[in-house]
C-alpha positions in Angstrom: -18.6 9.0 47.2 -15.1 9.8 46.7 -14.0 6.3 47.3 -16.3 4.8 44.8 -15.2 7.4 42.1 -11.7 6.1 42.9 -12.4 2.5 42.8 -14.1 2.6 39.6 -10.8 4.9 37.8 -9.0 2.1 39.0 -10.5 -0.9 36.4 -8.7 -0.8 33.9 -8.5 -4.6 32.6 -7.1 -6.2 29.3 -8.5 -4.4 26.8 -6.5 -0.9 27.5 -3.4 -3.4 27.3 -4.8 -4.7 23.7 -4.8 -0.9 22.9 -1.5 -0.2 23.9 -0.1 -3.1 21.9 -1.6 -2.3 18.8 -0.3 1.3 19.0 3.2 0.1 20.4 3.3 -2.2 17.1 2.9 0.6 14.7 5.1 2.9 16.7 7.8 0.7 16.3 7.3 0.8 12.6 6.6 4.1 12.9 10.4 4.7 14.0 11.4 1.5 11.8 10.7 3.5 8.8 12.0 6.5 9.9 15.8 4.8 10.6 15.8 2.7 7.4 17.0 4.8 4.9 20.0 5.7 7.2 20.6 2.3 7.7 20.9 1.3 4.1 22.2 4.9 3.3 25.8 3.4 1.7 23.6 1.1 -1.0 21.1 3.4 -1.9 23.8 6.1 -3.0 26.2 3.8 -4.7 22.6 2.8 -6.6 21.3 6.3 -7.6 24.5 8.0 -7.8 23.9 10.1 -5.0 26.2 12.4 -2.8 26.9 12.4 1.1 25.3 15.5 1.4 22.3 14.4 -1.0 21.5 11.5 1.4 22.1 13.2 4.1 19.2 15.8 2.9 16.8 12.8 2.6 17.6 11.1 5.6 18.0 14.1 8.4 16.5 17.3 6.9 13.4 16.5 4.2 12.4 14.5 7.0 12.4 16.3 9.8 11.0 19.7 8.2 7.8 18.0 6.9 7.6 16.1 10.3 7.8 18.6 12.3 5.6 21.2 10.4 3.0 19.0 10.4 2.8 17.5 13.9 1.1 20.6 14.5 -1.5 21.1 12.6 -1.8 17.2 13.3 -2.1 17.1 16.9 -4.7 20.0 16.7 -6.9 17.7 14.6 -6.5 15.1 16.9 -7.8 16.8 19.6 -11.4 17.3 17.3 -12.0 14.7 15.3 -11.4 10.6 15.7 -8.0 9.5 17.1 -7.4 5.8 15.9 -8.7 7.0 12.5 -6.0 9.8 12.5 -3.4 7.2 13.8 -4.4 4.5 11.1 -4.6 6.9 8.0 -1.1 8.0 9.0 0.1 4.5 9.4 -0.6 3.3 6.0 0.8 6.9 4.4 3.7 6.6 6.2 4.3 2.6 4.6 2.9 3.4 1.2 5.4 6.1 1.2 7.9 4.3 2.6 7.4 1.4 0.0 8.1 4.2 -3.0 11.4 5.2 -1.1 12.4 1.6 -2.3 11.0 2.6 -6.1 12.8 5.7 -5.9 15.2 5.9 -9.7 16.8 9.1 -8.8 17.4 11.9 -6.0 13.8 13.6 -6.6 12.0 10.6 -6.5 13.7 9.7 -2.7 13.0 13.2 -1.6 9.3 13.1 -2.4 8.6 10.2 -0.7 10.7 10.9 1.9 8.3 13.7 2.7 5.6 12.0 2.4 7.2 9.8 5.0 7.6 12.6 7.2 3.8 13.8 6.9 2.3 10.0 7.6 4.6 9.6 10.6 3.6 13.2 12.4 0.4 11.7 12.6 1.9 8.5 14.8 3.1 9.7 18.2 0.2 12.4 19.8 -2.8 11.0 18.6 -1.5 7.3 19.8 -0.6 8.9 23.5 -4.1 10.8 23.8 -5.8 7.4 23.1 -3.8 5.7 25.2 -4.3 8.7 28.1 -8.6 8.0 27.5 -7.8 4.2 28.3 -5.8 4.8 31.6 -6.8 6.9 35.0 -4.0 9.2 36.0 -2.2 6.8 38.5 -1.3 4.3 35.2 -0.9 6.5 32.5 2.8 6.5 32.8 3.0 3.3 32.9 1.1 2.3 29.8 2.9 5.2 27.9 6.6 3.5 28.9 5.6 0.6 27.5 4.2 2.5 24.0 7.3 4.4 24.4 9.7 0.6 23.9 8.4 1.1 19.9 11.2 3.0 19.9 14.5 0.9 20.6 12.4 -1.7 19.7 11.9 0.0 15.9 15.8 1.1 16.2 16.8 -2.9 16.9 14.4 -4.5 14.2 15.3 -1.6 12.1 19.5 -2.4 12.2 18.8 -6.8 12.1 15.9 -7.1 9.6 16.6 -3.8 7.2 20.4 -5.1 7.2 19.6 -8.4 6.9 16.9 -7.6 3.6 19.5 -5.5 2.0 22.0 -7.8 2.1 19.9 -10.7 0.5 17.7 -9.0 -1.1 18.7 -5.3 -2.2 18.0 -2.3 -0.8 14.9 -1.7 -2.8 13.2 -4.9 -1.2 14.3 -3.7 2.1 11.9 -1.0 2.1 8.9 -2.6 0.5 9.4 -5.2 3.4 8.6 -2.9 6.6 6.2 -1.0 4.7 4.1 -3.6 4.1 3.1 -4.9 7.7 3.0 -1.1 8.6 -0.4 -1.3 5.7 -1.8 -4.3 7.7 -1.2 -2.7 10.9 -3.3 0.0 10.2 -6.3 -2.1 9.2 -6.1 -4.3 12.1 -6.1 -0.6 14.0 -9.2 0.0 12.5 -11.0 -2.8 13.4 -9.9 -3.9 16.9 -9.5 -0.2 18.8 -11.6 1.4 19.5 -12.4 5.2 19.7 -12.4 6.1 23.6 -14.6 8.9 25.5 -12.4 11.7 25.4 -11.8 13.1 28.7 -13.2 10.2 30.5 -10.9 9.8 33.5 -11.2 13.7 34.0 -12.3 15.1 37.2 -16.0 16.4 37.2 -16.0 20.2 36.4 -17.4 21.3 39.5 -14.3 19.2 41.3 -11.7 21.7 39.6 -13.8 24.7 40.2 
């Protein structure tokens, strides 16, 4: 009986892998968006006038207040109510509000949607890894998580060559509005090819823990 049990944890097939590409996709825009107004931090203050310690408000610390206060409240929610929704929903805030960061005429405007950039993006990385934890048995969980985990370099790399590269033709402002917008039709594409899994589903029985 045991030896069934184990057999059948161990089918996996392509799907989970589907699953983990479309959630490694928008974490790497997920940290893509994150790093991009540091990357074109020298433009955007010679633009609006802004100080060193101005941008470095936007880009380290109204960032990382909102992120972190609501990562929280975010995860809790996960663990209630529908993942990929929560993951998708955050997607598209974290874009949309990205996207604004390259409308932004003055230091206010860049702070508010640099929080709002901070909100979307708590609701990326612990909704994305329970999903992903549903989808694999124990034995290849960390596997499948190391490969969600490459959106990071990966969003750092794209992040440094494409934001640069957009500035530099473009303007800063376009640079933005360019990695928001896949980021919008990444979470649609969420929406309609992941699906929710059973929560708990490679759990042991109850009476196997008692």
């Amino acid at each position: 009986m045991k030896q069934t049990a184990t057999a059948t944890s161990d089918r996996v097939g392509w799907y989970p892998y589907v699953v983990v590409l479309m959630l490694g996709l928008v974490y790497t825009f997920n940290y893509l968006d994150r790093q991009i107004l540091a990357i074109l931090a020298e433009p955007i203050k010679a633009d609006l006038g802004l100080t060193d310690t101005q941008i470095g408000m936007v880009s380290g610390l109204m960032f990382a207040v909102f992120y972190t206060v609501f990562g929280v409240p975010i995860a809790w929610l996960a663990d209630r109510s529908h993942r990929v929704g929560i993951v998708a929903v955050a997607c598209t805030m974290w874009s949309v509000f990205c996207g604004l960061c390259g409308m932004a005429q003055n230091y206010t405007h860049l702070v508010l949607a640099r929080i709002g950039v901070g909100i979307g993006e708590a609701g990326g990385a612990s909704p994305s890894m329970s999903v992903i934890s549903d989808y694999f048995p124990p034995h290849r969980r960390g596997g499948a998580i190391g490969l969600f985990s490459l959106g990071v370099p990966l969003g750092a790399t794209i992040g440094v060559a494409f934001g640069a590269w957009v500035a530099a033709h473009y303007g800063w402002r376009q640079a933005f509005i360019a990695v928001a917008v896949p980021g919008v039709v990444l979470s649609l594409l969420l929406i309609l090819f992941v699906r929710e899994p059973k929560r708990g589903r490679f759990d042991p029985p109850l009476e196997a823990k008692a």
